[in-house]
PDB file of N, CA, C and O in Angstrom:
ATOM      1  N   UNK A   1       6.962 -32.921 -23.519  1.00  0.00           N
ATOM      2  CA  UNK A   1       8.032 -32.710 -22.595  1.00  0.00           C
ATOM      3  C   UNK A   1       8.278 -31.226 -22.315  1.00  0.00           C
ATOM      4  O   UNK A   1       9.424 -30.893 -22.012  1.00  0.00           O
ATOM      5  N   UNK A   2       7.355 -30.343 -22.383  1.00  0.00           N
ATOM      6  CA  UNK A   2       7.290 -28.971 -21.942  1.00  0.00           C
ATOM      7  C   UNK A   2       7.298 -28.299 -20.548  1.00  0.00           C
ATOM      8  O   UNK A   2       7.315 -27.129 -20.167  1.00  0.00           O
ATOM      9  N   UNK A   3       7.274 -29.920 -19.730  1.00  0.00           N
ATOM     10  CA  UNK A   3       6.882 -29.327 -18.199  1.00  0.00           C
ATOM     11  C   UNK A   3       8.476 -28.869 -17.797  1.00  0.00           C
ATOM     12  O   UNK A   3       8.546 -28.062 -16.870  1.00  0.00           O
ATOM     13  N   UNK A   4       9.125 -29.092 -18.106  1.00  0.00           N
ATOM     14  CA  UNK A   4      10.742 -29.410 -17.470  1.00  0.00           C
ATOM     15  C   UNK A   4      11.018 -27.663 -18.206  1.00  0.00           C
ATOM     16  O   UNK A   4      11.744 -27.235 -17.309  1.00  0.00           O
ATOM     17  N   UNK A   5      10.929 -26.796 -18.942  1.00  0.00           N
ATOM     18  CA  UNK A   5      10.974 -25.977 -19.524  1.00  0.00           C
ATOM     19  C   UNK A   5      10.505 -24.425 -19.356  1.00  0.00           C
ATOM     20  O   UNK A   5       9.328 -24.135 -19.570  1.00  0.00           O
ATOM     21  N   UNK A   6      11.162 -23.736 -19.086  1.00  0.00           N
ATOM     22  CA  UNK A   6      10.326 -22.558 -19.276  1.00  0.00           C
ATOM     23  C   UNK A   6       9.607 -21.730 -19.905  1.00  0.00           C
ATOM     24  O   UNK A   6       9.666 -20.613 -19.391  1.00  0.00           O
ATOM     25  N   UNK A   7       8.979 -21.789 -20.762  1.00  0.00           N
ATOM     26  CA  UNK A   7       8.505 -20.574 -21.439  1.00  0.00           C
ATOM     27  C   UNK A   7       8.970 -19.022 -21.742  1.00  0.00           C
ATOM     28  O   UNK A   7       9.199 -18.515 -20.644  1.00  0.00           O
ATOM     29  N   UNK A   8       9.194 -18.094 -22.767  1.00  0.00           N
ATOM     30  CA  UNK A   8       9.398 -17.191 -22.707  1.00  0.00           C
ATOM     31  C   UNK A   8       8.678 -16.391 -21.855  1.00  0.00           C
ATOM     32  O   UNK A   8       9.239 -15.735 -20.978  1.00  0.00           O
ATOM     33  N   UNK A   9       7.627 -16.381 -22.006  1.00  0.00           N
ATOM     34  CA  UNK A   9       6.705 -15.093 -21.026  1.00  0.00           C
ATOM     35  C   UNK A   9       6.946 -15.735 -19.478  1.00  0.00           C
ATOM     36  O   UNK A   9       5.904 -15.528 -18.857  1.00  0.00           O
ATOM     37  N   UNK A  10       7.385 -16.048 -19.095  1.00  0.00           N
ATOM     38  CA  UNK A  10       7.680 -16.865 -17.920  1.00  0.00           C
ATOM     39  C   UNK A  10       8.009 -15.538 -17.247  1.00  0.00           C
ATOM     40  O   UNK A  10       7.363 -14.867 -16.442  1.00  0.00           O
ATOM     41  N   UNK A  11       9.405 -15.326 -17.906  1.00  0.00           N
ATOM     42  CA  UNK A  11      10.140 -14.345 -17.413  1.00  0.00           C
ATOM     43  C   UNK A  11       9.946 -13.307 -17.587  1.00  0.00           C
ATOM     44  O   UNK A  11      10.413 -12.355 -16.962  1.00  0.00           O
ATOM     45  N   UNK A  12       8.958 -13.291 -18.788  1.00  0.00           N
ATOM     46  CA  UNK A  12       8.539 -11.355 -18.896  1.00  0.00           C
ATOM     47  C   UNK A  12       7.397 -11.230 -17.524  1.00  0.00           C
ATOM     48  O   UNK A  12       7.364 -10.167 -16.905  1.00  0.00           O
ATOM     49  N   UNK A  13       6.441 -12.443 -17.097  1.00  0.00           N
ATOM     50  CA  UNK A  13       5.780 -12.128 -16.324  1.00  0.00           C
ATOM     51  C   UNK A  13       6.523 -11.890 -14.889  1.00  0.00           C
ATOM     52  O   UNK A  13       6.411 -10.984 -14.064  1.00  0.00           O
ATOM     53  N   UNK A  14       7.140 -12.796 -14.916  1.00  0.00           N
ATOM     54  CA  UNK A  14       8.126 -12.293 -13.330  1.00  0.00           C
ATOM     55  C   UNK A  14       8.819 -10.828 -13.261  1.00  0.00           C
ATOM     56  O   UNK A  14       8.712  -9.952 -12.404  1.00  0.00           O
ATOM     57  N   UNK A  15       9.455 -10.863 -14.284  1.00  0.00           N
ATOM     58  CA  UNK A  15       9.589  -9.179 -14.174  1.00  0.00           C
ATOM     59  C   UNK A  15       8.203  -8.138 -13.875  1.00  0.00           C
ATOM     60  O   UNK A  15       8.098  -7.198 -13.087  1.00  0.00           O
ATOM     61  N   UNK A  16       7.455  -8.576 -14.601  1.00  0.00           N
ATOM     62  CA  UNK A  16       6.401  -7.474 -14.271  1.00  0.00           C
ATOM     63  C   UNK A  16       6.157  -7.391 -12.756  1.00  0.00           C
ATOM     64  O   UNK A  16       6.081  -6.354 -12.098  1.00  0.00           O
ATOM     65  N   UNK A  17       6.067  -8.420 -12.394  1.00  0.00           N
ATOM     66  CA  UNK A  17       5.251  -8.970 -11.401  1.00  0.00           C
ATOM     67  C   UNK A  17       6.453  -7.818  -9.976  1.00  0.00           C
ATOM     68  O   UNK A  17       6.037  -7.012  -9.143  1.00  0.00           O
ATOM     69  N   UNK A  18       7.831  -8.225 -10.244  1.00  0.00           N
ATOM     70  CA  UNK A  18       8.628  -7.682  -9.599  1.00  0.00           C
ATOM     71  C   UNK A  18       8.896  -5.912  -9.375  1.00  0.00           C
ATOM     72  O   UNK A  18       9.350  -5.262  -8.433  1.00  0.00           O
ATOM     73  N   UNK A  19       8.345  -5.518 -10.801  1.00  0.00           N
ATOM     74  CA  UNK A  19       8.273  -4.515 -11.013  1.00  0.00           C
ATOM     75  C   UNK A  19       6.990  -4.018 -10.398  1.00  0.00           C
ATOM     76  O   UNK A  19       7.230  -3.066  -9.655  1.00  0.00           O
ATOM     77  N   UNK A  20       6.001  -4.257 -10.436  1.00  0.00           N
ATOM     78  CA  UNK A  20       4.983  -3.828  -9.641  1.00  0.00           C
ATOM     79  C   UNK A  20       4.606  -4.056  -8.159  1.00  0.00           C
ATOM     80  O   UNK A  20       3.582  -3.639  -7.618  1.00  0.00           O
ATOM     81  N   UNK A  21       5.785  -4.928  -7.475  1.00  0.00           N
ATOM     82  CA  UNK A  21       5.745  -4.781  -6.240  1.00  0.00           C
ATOM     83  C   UNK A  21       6.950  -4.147  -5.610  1.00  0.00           C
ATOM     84  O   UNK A  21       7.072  -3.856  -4.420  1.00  0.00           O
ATOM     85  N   UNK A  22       8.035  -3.931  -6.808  1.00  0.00           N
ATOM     86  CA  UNK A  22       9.010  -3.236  -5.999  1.00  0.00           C
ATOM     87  C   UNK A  22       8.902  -1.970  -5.666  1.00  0.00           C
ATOM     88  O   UNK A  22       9.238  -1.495  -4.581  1.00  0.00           O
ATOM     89  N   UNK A  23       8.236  -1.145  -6.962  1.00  0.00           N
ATOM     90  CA  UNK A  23       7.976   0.532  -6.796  1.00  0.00           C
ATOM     91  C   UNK A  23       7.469   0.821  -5.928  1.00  0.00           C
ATOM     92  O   UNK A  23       7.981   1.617  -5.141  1.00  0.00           O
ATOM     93  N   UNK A  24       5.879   0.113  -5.671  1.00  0.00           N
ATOM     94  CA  UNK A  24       5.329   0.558  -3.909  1.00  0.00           C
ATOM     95  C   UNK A  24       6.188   0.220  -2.934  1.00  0.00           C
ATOM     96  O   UNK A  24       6.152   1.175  -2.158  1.00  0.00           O
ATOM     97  N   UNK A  25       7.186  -0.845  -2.383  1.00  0.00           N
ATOM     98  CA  UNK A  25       7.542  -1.045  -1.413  1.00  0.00           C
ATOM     99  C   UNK A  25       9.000   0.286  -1.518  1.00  0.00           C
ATOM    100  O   UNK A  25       9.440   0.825  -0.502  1.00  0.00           O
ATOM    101  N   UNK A  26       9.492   0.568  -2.834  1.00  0.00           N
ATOM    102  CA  UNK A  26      10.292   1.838  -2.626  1.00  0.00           C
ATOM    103  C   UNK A  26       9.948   2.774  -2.284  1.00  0.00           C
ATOM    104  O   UNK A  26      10.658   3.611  -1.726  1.00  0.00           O
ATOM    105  N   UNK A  27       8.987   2.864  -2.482  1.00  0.00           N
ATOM    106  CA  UNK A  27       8.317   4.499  -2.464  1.00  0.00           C
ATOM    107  C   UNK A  27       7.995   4.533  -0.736  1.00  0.00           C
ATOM    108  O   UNK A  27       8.071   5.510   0.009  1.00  0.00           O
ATOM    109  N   UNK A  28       7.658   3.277  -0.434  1.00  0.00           N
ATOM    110  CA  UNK A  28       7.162   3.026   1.722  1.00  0.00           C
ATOM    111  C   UNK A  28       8.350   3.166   2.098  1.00  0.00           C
ATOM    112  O   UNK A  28       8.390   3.485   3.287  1.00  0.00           O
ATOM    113  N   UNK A  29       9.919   3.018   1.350  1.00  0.00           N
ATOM    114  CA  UNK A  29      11.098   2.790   2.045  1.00  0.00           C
ATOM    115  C   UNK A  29      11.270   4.408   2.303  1.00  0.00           C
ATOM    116  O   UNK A  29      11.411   4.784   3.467  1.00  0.00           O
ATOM    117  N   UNK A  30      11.262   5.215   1.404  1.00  0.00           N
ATOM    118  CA  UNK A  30      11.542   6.631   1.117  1.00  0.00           C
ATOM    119  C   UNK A  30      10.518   7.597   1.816  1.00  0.00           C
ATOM    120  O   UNK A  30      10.969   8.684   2.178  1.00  0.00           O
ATOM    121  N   UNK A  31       9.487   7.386   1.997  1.00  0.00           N
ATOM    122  CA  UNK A  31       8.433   8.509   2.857  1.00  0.00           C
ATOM    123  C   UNK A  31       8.851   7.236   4.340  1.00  0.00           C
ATOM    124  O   UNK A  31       8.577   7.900   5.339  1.00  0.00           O
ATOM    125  N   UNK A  32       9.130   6.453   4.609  1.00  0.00           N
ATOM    126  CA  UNK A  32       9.480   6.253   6.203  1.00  0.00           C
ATOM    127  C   UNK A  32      10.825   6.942   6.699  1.00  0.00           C
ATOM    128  O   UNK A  32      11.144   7.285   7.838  1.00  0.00           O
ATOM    129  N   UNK A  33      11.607   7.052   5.340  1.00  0.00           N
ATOM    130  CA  UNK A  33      13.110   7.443   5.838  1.00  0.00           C
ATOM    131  C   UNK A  33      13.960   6.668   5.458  1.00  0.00           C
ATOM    132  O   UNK A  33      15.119   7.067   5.575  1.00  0.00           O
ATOM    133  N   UNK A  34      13.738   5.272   4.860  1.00  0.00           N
ATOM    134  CA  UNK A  34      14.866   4.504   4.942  1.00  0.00           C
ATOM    135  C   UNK A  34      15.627   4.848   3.029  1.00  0.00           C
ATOM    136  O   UNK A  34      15.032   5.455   2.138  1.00  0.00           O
ATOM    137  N   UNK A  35      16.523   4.448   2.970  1.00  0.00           N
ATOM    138  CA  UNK A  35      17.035   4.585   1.053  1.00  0.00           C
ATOM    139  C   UNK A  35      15.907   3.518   0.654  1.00  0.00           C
ATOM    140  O   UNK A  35      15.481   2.458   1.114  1.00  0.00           O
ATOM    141  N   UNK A  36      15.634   4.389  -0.493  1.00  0.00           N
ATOM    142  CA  UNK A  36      14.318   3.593  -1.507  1.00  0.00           C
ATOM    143  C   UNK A  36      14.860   1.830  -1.739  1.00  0.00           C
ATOM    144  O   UNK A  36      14.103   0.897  -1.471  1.00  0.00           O
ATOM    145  N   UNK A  37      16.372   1.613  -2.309  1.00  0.00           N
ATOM    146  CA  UNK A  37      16.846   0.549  -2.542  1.00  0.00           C
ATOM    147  C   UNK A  37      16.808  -0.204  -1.531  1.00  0.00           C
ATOM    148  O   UNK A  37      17.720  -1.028  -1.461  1.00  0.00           O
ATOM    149  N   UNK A  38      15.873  -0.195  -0.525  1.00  0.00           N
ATOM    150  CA  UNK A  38      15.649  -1.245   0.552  1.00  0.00           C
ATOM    151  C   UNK A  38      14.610  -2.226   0.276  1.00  0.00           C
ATOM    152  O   UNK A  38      14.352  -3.349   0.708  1.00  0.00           O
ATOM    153  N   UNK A  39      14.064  -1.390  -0.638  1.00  0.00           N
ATOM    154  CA  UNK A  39      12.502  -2.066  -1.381  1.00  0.00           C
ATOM    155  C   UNK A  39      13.282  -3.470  -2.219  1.00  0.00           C
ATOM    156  O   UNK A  39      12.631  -4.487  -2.458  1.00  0.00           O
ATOM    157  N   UNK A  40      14.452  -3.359  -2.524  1.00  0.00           N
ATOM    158  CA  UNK A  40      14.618  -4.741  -3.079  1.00  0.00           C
ATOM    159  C   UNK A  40      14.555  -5.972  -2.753  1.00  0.00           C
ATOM    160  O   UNK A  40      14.428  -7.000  -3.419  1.00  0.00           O
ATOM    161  N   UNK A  41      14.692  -5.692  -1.263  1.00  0.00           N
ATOM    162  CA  UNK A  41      14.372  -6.659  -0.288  1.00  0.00           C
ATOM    163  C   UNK A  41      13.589  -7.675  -0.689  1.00  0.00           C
ATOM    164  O   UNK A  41      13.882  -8.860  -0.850  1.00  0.00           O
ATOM    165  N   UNK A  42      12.523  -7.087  -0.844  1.00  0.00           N
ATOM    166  CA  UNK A  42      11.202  -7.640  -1.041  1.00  0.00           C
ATOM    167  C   UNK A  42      11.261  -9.027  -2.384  1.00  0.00           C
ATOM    168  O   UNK A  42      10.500  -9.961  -2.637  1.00  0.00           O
ATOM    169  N   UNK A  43      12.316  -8.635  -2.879  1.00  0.00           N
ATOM    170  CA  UNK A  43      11.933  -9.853  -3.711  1.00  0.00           C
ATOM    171  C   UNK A  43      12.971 -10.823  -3.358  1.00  0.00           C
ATOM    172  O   UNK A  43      13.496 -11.485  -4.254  1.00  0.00           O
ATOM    173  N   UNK A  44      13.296 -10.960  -2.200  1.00  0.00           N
ATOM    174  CA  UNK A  44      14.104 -12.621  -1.628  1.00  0.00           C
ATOM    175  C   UNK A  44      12.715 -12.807  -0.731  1.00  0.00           C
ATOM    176  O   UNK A  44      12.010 -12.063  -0.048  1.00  0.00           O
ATOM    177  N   UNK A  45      12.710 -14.628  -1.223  1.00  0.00           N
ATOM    178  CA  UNK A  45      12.027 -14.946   0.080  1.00  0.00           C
ATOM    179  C   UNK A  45      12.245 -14.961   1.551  1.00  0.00           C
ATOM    180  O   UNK A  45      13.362 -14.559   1.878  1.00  0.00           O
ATOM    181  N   UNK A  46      11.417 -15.344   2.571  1.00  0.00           N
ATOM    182  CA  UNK A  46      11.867 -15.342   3.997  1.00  0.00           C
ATOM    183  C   UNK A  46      12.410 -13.843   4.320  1.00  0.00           C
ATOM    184  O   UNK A  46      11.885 -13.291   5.287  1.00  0.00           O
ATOM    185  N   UNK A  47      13.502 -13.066   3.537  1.00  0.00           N
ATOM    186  CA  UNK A  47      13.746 -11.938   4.144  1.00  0.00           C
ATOM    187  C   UNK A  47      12.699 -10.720   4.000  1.00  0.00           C
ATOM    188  O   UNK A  47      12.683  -9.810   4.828  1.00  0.00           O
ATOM    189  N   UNK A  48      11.858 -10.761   2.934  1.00  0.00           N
ATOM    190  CA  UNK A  48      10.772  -9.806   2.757  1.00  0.00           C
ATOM    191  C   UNK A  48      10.071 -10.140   3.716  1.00  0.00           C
ATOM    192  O   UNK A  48       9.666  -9.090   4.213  1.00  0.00           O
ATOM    193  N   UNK A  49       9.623 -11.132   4.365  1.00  0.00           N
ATOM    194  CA  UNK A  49       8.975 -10.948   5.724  1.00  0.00           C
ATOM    195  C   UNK A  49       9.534 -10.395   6.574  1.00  0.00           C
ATOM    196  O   UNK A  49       9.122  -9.248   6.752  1.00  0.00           O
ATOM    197  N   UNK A  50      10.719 -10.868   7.525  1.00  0.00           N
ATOM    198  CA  UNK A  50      11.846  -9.972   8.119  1.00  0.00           C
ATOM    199  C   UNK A  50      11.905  -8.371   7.766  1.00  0.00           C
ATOM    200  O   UNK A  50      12.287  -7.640   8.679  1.00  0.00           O
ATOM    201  N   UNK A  51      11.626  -7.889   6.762  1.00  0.00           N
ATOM    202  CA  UNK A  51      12.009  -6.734   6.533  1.00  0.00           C
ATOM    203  C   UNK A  51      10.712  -6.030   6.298  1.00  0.00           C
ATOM    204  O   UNK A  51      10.852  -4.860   5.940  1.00  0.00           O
ATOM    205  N   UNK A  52       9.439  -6.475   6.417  1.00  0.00           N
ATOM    206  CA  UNK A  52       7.840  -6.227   6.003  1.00  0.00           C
ATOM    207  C   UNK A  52       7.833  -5.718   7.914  1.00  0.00           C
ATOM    208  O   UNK A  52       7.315  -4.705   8.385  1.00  0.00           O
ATOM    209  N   UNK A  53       8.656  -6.921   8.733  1.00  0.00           N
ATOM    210  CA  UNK A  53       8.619  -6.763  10.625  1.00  0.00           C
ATOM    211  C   UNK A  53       9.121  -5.837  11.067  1.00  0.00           C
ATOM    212  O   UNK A  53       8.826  -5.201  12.079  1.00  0.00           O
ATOM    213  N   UNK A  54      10.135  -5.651  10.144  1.00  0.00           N
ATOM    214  CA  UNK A  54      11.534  -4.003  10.259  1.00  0.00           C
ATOM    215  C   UNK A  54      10.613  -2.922   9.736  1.00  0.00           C
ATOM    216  O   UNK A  54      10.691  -1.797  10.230  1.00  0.00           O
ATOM    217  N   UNK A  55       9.972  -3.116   9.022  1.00  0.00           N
ATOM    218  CA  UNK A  55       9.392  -1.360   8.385  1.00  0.00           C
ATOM    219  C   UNK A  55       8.020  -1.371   9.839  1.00  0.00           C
ATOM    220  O   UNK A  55       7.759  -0.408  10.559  1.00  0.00           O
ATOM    221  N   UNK A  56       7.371  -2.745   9.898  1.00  0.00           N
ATOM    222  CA  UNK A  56       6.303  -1.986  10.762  1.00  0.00           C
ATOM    223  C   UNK A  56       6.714  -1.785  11.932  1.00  0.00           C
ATOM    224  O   UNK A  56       6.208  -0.801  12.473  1.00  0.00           O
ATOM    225  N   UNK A  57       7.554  -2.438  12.609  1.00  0.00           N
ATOM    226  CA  UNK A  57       7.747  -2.288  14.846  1.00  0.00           C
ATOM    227  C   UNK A  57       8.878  -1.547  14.713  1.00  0.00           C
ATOM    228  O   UNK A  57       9.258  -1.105  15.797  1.00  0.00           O
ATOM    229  N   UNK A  58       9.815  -1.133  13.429  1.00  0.00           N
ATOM    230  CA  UNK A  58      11.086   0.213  13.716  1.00  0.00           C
ATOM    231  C   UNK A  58      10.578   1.425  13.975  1.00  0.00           C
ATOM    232  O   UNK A  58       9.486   1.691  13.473  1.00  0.00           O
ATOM    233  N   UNK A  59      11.215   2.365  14.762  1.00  0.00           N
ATOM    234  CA  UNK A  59      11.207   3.880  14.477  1.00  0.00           C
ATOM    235  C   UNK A  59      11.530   4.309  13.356  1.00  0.00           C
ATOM    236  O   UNK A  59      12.723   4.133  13.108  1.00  0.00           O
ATOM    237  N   UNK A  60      11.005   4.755  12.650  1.00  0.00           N
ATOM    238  CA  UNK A  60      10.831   5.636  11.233  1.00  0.00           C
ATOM    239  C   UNK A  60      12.096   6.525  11.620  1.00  0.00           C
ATOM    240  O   UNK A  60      12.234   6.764  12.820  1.00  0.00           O
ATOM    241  N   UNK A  61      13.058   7.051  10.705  1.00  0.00           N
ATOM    242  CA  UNK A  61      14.013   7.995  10.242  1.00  0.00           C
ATOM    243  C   UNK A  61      12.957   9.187  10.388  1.00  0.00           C
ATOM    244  O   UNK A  61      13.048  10.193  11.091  1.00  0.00           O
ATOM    245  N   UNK A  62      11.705   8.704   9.336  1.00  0.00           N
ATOM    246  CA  UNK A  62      11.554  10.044   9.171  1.00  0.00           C
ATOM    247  C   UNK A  62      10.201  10.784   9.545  1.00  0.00           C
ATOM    248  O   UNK A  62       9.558  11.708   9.047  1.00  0.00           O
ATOM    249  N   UNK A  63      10.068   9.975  10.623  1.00  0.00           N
ATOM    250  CA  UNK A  63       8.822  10.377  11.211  1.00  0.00           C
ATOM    251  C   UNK A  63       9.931  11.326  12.172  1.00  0.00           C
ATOM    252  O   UNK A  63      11.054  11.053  12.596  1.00  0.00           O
ATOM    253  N   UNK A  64       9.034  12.618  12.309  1.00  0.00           N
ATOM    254  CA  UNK A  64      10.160  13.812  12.831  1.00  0.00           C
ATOM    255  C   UNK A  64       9.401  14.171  13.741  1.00  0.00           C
ATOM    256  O   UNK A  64       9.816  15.191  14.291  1.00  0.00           O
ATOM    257  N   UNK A  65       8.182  13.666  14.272  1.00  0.00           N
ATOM    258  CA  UNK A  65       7.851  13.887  15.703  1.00  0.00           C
ATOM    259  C   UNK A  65       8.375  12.941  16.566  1.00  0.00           C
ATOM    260  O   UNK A  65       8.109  13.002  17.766  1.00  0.00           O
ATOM    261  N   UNK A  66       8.929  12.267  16.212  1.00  0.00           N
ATOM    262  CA  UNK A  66       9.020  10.717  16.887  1.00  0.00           C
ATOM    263  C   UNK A  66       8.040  10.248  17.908  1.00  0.00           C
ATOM    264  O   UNK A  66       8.193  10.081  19.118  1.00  0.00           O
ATOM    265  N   UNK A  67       7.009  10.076  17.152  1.00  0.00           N
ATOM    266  CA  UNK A  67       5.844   9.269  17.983  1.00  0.00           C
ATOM    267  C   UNK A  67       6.002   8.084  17.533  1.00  0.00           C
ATOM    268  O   UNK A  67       6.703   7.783  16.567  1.00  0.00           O
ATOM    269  N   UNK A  68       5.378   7.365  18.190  1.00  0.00           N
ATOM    270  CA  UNK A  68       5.002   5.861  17.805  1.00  0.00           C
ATOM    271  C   UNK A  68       3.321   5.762  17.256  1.00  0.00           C
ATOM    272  O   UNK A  68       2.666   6.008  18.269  1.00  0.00           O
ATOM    273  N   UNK A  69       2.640   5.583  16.436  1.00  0.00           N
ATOM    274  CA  UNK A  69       1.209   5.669  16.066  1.00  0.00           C
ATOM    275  C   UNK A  69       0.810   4.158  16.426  1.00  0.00           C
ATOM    276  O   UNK A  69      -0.329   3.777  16.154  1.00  0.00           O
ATOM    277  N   UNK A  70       1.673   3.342  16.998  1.00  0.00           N
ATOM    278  CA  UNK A  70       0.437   2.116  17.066  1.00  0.00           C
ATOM    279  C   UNK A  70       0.404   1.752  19.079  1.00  0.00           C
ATOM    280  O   UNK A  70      -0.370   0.915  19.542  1.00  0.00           O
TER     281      UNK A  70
END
């Protein structure tokens, strides 16, 4: 009857897991311009897509030529 249950490493792996995708997506929030704590985003579902659509088709803060590159 173990299926109904979590496991300890369950949760150490989700943390990791969170932890290694949040730092890169902070670090993309902070060289575009936006506050790094936007990267948290990323770990709700459905809105990390929404917000994956916001970092690529927005104007960058901190792109200071204001070009568009695509």
């Amino acid at each position: 009857m173990l299926g109904n249950t979590m496991w300890a490493g369950h949760w150490l792996w989700m943390l990791i897991v969170a932890v290694v995708v949040v730092i890169p997506v902070w670090r993309i929030c902070q060289r575009t311009g936006y506050p790094g704590w936007l990267g948290l985003l990323i770990l709700f579902p459905v809105v990390n897509l929404l917000f994956l659509y916001f970092i690529a088709f927005s104007a960058w803060p901190g792109d200071k030529a204001g070009e568009h590159n695509g």
